[in-house]
C-alpha positions as CSV (number, residue, x, y, z in Angstrom):
1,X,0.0,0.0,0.0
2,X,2.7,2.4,1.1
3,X,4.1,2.3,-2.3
4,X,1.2,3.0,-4.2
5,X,0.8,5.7,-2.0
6,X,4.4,7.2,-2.8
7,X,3.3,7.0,-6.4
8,X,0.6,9.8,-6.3
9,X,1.7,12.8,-7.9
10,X,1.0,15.3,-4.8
11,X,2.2,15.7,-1.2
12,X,-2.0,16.8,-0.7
13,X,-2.9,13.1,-2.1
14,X,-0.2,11.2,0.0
15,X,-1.9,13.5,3.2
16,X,-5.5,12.6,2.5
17,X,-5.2,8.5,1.6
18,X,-3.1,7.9,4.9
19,X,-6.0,10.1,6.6
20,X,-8.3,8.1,5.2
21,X,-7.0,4.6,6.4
22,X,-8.2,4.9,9.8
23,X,-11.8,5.6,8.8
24,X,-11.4,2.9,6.0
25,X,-10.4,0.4,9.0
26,X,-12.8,0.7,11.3
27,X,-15.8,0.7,8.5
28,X,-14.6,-2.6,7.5
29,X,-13.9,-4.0,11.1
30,X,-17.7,-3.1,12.2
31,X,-18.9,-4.6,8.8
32,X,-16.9,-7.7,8.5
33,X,-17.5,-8.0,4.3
34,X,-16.8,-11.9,3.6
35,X,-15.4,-10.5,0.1
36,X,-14.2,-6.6,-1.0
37,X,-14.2,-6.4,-5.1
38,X,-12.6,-3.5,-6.7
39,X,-13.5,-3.0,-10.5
40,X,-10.7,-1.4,-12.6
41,X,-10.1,1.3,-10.0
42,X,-6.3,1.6,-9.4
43,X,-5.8,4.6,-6.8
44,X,-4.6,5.4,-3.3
45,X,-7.6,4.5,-1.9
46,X,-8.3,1.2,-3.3
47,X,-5.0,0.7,-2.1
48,X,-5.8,1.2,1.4
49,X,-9.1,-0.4,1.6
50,X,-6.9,-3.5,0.2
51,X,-5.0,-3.1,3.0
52,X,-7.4,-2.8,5.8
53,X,-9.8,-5.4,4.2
54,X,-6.9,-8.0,4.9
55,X,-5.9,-7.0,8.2
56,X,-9.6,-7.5,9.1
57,X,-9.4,-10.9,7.3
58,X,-11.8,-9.9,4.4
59,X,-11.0,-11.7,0.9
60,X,-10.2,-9.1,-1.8
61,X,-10.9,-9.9,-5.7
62,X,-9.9,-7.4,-8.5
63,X,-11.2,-7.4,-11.8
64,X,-10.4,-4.9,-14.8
65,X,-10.1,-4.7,-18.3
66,X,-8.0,-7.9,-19.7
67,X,-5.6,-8.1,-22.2
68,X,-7.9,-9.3,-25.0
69,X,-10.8,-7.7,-26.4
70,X,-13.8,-9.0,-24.2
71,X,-11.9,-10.5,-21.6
72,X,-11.6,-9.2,-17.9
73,X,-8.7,-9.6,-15.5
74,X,-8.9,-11.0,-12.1
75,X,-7.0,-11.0,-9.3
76,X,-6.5,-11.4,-5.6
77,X,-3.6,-8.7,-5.1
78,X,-4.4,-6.3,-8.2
79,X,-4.4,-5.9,-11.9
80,X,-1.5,-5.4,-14.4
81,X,2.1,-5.0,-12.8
82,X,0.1,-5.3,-10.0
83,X,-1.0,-8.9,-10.1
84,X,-0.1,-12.1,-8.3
85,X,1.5,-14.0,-10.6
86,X,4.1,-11.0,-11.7
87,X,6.0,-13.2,-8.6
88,X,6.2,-16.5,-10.7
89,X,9.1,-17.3,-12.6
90,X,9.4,-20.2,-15.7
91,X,9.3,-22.7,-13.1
92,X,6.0,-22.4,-11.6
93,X,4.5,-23.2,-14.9
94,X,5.7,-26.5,-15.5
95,X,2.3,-27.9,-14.3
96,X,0.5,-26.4,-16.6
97,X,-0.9,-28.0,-19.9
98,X,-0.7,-26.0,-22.9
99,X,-4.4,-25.4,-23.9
100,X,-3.3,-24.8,-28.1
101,X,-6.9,-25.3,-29.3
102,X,-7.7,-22.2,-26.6
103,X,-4.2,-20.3,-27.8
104,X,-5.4,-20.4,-31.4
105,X,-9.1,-19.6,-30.7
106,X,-8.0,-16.6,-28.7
107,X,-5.9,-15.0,-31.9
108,X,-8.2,-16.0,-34.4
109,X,-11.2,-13.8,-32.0
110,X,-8.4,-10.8,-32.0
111,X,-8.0,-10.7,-35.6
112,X,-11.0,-11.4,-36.7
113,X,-12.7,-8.6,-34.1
114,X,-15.1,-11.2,-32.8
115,X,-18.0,-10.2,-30.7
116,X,-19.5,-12.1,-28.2
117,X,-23.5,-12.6,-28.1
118,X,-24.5,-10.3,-25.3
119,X,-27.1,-10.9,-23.0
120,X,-30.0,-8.5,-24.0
121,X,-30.3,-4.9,-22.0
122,X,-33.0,-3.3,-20.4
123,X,-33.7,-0.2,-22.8
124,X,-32.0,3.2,-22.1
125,X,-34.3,5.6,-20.8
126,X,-33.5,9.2,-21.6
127,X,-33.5,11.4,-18.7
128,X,-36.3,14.7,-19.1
129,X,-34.5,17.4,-20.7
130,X,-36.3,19.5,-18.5
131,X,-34.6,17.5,-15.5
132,X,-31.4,18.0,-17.1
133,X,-31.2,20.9,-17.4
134,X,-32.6,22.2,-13.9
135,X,-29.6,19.6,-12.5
136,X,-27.4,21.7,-14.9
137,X,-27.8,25.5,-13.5
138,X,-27.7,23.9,-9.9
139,X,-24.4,22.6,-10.7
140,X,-23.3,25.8,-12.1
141,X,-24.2,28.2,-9.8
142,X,-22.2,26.2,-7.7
143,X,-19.0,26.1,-9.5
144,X,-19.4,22.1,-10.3
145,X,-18.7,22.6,-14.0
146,X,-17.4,18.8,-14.2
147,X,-21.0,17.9,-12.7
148,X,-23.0,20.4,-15.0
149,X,-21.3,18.5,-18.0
150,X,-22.6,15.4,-16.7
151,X,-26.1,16.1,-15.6
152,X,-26.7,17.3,-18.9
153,X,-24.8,14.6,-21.2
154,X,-24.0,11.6,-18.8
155,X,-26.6,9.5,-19.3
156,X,-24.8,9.0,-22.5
157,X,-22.2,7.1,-21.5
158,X,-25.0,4.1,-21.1
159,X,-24.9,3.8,-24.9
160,X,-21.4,2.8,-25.5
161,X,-20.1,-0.3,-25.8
162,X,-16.4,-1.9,-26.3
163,X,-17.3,-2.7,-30.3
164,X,-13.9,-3.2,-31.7
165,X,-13.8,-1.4,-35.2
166,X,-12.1,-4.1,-37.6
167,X,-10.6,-2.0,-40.4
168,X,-8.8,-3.0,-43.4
169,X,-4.9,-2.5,-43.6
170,X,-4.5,1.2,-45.4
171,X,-0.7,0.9,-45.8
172,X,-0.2,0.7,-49.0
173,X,3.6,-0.4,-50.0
174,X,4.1,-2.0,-46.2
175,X,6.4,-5.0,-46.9
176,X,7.9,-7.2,-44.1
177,X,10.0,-7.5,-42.3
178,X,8.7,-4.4,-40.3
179,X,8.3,-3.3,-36.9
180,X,5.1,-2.0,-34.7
181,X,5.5,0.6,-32.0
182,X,1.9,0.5,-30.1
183,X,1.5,3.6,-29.0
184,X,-0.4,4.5,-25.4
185,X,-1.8,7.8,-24.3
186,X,0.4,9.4,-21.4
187,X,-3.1,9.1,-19.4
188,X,-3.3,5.2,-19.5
189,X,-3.0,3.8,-15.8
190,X,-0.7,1.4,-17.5
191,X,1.9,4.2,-18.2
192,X,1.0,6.1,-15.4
193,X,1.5,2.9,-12.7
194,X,4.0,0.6,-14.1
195,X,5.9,2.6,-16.0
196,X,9.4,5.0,-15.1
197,X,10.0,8.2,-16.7
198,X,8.0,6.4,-19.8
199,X,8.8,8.2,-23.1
200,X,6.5,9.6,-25.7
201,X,5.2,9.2,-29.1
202,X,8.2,10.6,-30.9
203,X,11.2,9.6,-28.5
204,X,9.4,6.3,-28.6
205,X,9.5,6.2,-32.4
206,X,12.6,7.0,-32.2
207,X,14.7,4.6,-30.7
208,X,12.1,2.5,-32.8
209,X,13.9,3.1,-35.6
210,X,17.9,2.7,-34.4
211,X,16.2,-0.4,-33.3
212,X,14.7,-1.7,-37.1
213,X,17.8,-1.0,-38.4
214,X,19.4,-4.4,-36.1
215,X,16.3,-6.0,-38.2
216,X,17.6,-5.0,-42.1
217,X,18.2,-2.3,-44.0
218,X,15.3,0.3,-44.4
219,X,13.3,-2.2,-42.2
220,X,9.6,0.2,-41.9
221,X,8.5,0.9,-38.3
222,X,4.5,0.9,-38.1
223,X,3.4,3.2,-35.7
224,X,-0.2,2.2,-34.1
225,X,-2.0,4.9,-32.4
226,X,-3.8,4.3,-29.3
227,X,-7.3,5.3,-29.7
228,X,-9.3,7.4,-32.6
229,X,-9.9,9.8,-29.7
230,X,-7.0,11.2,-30.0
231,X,-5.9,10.2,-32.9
232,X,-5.7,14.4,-34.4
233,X,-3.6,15.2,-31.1
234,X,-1.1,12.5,-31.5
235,X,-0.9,13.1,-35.8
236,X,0.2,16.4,-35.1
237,X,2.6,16.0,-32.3
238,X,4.2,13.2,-34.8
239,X,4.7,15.2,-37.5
240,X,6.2,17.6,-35.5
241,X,10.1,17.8,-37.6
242,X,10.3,15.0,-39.7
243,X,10.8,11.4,-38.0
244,X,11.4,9.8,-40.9
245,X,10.2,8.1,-44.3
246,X,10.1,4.9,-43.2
247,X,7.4,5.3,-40.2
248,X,4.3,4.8,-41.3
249,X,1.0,5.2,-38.9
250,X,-2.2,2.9,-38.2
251,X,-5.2,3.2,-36.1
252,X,-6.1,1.2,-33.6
253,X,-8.3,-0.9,-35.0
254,X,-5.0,-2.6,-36.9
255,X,-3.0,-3.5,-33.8
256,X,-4.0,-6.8,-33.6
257,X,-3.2,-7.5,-37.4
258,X,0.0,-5.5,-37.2
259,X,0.8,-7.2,-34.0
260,X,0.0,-10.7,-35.5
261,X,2.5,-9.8,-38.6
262,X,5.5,-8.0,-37.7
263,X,8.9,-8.9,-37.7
264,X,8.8,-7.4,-33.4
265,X,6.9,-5.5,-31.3
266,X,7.7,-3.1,-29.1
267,X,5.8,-0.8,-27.0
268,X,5.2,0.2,-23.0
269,X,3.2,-2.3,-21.8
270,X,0.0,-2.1,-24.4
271,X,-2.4,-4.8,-23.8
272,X,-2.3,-5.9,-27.1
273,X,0.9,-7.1,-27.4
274,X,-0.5,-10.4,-25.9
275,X,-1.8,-10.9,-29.6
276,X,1.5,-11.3,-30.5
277,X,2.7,-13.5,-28.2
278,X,-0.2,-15.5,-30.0
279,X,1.3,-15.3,-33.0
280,X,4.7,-16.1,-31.7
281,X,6.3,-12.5,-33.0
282,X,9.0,-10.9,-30.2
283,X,7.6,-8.7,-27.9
284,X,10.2,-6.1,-26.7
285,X,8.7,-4.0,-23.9
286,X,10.1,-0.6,-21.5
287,X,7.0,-1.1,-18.5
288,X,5.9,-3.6,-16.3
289,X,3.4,-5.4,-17.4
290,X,0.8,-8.9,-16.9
291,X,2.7,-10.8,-19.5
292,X,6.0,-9.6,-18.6
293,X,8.2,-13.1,-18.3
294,X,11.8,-13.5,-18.9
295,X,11.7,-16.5,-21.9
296,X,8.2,-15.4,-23.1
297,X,8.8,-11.4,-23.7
298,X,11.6,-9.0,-23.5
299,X,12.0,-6.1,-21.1
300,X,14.3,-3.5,-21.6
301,X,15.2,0.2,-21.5
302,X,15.2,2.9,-24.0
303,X,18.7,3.2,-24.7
304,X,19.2,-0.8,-24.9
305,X,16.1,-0.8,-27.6
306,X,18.7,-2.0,-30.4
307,X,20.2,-5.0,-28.2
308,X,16.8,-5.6,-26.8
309,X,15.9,-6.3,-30.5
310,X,18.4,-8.4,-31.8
311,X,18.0,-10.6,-28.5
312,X,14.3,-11.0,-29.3
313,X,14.8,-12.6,-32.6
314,X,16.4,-15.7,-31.5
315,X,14.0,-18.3,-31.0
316,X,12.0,-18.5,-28.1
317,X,10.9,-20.3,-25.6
318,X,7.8,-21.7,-27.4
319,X,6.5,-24.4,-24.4
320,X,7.1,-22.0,-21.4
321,X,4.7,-19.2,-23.6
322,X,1.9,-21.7,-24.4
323,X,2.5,-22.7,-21.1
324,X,2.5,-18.9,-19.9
325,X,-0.7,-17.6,-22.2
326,X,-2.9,-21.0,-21.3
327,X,-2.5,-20.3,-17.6
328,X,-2.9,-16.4,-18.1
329,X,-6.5,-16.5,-20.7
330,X,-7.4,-20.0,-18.1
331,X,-7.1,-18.7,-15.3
332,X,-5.9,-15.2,-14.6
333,X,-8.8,-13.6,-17.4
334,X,-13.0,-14.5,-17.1
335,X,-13.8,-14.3,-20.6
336,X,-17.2,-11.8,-19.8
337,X,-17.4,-8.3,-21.4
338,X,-17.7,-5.4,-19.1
339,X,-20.1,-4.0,-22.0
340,X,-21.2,-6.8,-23.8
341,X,-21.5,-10.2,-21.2
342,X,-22.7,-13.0,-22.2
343,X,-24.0,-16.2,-20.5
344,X,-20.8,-18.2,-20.4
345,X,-18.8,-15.0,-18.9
346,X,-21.4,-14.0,-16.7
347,X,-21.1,-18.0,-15.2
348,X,-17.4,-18.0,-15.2
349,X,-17.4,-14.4,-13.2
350,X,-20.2,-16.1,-10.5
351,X,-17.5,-18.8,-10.1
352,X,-14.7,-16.7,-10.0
353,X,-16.6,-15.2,-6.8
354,X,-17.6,-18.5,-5.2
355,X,-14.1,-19.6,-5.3
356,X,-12.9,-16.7,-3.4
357,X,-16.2,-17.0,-0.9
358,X,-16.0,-20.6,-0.6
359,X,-12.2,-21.5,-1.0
360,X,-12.5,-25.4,-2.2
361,X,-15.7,-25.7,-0.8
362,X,-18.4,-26.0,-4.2
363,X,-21.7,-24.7,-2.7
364,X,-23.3,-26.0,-5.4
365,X,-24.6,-29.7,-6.2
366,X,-25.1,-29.2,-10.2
367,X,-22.6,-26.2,-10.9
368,X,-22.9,-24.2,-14.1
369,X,-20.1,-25.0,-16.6
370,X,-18.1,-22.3,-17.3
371,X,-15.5,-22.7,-20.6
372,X,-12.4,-20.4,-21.0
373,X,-12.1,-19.2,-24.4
374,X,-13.9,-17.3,-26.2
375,X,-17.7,-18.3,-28.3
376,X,-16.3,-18.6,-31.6
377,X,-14.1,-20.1,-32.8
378,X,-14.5,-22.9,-30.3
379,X,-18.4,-23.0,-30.4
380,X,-17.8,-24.4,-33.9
381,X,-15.7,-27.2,-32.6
């Protein structure tokens, strides 16, 4: 907890979570919870209701956004760099069986943008304008101008959902071998938590490129921007002095393809590099991260970028990765959408919590059967 704590930005932050943990404590030692989830939420407080909830003996579960589209993580010590099994090394997976029907299922759902069949939703009822904007002035004669934006366009945020847009390659000339920087926004918690002094777009880029040239001459670095949000930002802070005439930039919608078919990878920590790791290419990486194992991906530094590379290229160790991913999409992911469930995630979430309620006990006599993977492909077989 302390350490998270020494990560937030200000001395005001530090002040108020350690001022909170006494209050945090003795809520959770008059309740006695049997189990504390936290969803996604990676701050100083989670932190310290973590903390408390195990000095009271309460179980703690995280779950968060996984590392493949439609897939959420879950933990009992946090998410990302964050996670239990970060304290594994090669050796610890031994025991597992390599699941390849799973490991081929998973890449073929990530290239092919696969969507799973959602449970239906209860209709989105708009809220009275006339409600809206009465919650609006209040707001702003306040000062609340963060609140006044949501009163009046929140409800919103009820309509989207995590549809991945499947685009067709619009590189026109891109010839392997070539590399694929994924790009993250400066705001992800990824770079934000598990990442030191972490560079940006253009440094990134970079190094990117003293790195291809260990690859072969005028080797093309691919450079895949992280959302279409931002996409105008990020164009313009690129083309910024030229970088060069052999990076060439793709949306997001391409990373998976681009990550399947490159000659290396190298990024942060993006989530997304696990679809490499799929499709066996190098993953070179400068953050902590979920899949981060010596044997399955590379970590490195800025400045070592070009060793890094030329290290990454030798063959791998292909058993301890399909040993590796099985355990990780088996057992460290619930294939259920935050957006879109569907039955079989919302059964394999359900266990996930009776597991941690229960331990080994199985409270029920005829329990739902949860699979691990996700609909199709493997529905077909």
């Amino acid at each position: 907890m302390l350490g998270l704590i020494e990560q937030t930005q200000t001395p005001e932050e530090r002040r108020r979570a350690l001022g909170l943990a006494p209050t945090i404590y003795d809520w959770l030692e008059r309740e006695e919870p049997d189990l504390v989830i936290f969803h996604s939420e990676r701050s100083v407080e989670a932190a310290c209701i973590q903390f408390a909830a195990r000095v009271v003996g309460s179980k703690v579960m995280w779950i968060g956004d996984g590392l493949l589209p439609h897939t959420m993580q879950i933990d009992e010590r946090g998410l990302d760099a964050e996670a239990s099994c970060r304290r594994w090394r090669a050796k610890d997976f031994s025991v597992v069986a390599p699941d390849k029907a799973l490991l081929e299922a998973a890449l073929t759902h990530a290239l092919a943008g696969g969507e799973p069949l959602a449970l239906p939703y209860a209709p989105v009822q708009t809220p009275q304008l006339s409600r809206r904007v009465a919650d609006t002035i209040s707001h702003l004669m306040r000062g609340r101008f963060r609140a006044a934006a949501a009163a009046l366009h929140g409800w919103r945020a009820s309509l989207v959902t995590d549809k991945q847009e499947i685009a067709s390659l619009p590189l026109e000339g891109l010839k392997p071998p070539f590399i694929a920087v994924l790009l993250q926004h400066a705001e992800d918690p990824r770079v934000k938590l598990d990442a030191s002094s972490p560079p940006d777009a253009r440094t990134l880029i970079h190094h990117a490129l003293l790195a291809a040239d260990k690859v072969g001459t005028n080797t093309q670095v691919v450079a895949v921007l992280p959302s279409n949000a931002i996409n105008r930002q990020l164009r313009t802070h690129l083309a910024v002095g030229k970088l060069s005439d052999r990076v060439r930039i793709a949306p997001q919608s391409n990373a998976a393809v681009l990550a399947s078919t490159a000659a290396a990878v190298i990024t942060i920590n993006h989530p997304m590099a696990t679809v490499a790791q799929l499709a066996s290419t190098p993953v070179i990486h400068l953050g902590r991260a979920l899949y981060e194992l010596p044997g399955v991906t590379t970590t490195t530094t800025l400045a070592d970028l070009p060793a890094a590379i030329t290290s990454a290229q030798r063959p791998d160790r292909k058993a301890l990765r399909q040993r590796f991913l099985t355990w990780i999409l088996q057992h460290g992911h619930v294939w259920c959408s935050s957006t879109a469930p569907n039955h079989n995630g919302m059964i394999g979430l359900v266990q996930a919590v009776e597991r941690r309620l229960h331990s080994d006990a199985n409270p029920n006599t005829r329990p739902l059967v949860y699979r691990p993977g996700p609909t199709w492909p493997l529905a077909v077989t």
